[in-house]
N, C-alpha and C positions, 0 to 999 in steps of 0.2 A: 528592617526597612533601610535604603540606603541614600545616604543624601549624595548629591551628586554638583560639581559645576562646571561648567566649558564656558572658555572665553579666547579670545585669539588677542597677540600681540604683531605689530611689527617685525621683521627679521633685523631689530635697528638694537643695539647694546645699551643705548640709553632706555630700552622699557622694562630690562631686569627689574630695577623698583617696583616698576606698577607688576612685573611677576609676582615679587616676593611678598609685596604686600595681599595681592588675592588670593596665592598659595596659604600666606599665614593665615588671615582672615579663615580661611575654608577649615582648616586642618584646628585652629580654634575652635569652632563650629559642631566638630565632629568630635572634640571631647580627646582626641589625640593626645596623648600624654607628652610636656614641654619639650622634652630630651629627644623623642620618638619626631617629632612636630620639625625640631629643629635641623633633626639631623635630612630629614626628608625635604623642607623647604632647600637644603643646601645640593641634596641632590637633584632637584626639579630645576634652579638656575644651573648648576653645571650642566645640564644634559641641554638645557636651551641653549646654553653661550655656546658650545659645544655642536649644535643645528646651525646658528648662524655663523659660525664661524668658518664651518665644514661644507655644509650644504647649501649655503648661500650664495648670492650675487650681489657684490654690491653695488651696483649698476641700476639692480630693478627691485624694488619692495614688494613683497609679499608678507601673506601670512603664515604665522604658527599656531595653529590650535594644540591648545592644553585641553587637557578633561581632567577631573578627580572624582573618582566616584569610592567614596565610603560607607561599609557596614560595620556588626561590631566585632567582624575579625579581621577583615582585612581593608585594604586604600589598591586602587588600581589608577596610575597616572598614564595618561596617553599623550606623547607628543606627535603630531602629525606635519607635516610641509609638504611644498610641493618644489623645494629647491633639489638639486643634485642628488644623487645615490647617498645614501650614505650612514652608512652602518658601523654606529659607535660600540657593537660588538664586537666587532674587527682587530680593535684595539690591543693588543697584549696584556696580559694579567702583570703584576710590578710581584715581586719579593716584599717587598719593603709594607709595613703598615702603613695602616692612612695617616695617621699619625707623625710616620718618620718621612714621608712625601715630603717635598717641598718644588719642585719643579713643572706646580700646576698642571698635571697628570693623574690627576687622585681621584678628580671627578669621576670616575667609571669604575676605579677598584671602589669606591664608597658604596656606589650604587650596588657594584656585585655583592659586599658585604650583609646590602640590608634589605636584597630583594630574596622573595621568594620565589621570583621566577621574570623572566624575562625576557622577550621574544622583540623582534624586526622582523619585520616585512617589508618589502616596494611594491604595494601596490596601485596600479590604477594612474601611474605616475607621482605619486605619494610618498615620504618615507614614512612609517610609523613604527613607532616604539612605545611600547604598550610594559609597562613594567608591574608586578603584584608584590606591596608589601606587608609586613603585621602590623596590624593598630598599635602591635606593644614592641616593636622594634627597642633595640636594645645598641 
């Protein structure tokens, strides 16, 4: 059976907290293992600061819908907007480990690390990014 939750934030940097805590809450929830939990909460705020940062206007507020929906093999996160193009797979792969990063660029080699798959789209006027990972991510 898969629990599931969607909630939309602001495109505003100040609602990463109320991200991070609904992210953890959820992923608590689903029994997610702490390491597996944390690593993925960290990926879910980079990939949003990384929407508003990219695909934003800061001019005009809109929304960002999150989903998480978990069974007991894998977590599938969706982020959706309806700001600019933009496709954080575009980005170049880094040499360097997440680890030896440091110039705030990581966010998307992390994610490539500990997804199982991971797809963009534009549709419908939409960006969405729909990412699949393991409950036991490592």
């Amino acid at each position: 059976m898969a629990d599931r939750i969607s909630f939309s934030i602001t495109n505003d940097l100040a609602e990463i907290p109320r991200l991070n805590d609904v992210v953890a809450v959820f992923l608590s929830r689903v029994w997610m293992p702490a390491r597996a939990a944390g690593i993925v909460d960290l990926a879910v705020e980079e990939l949003v600061t990384d929407f508003i940062k990219h695909s934003g206007d800061d001019d005009n507020a809109y929304q960002i819908q999150v989903s998480l929906c978990a069974n007991e093999d894998y977590l599938v996160v969706v982020i959706e907007d309806e700001g600019r193009p933009f496709d954080p797979l575009q980005a170049p792969e880094h040499d360097a480990s997440f680890e030896e990063r440091r110039d705030g660029k990581s966010g998307l080699d992390l994610i490539r690390s500990i997804a199982e798959s991971i797809d963009y789209h534009r549709l419908g006027g939409k960006n969405r990014l729909e990412i699949q990972i393991d409950m036991d991510v490592h």
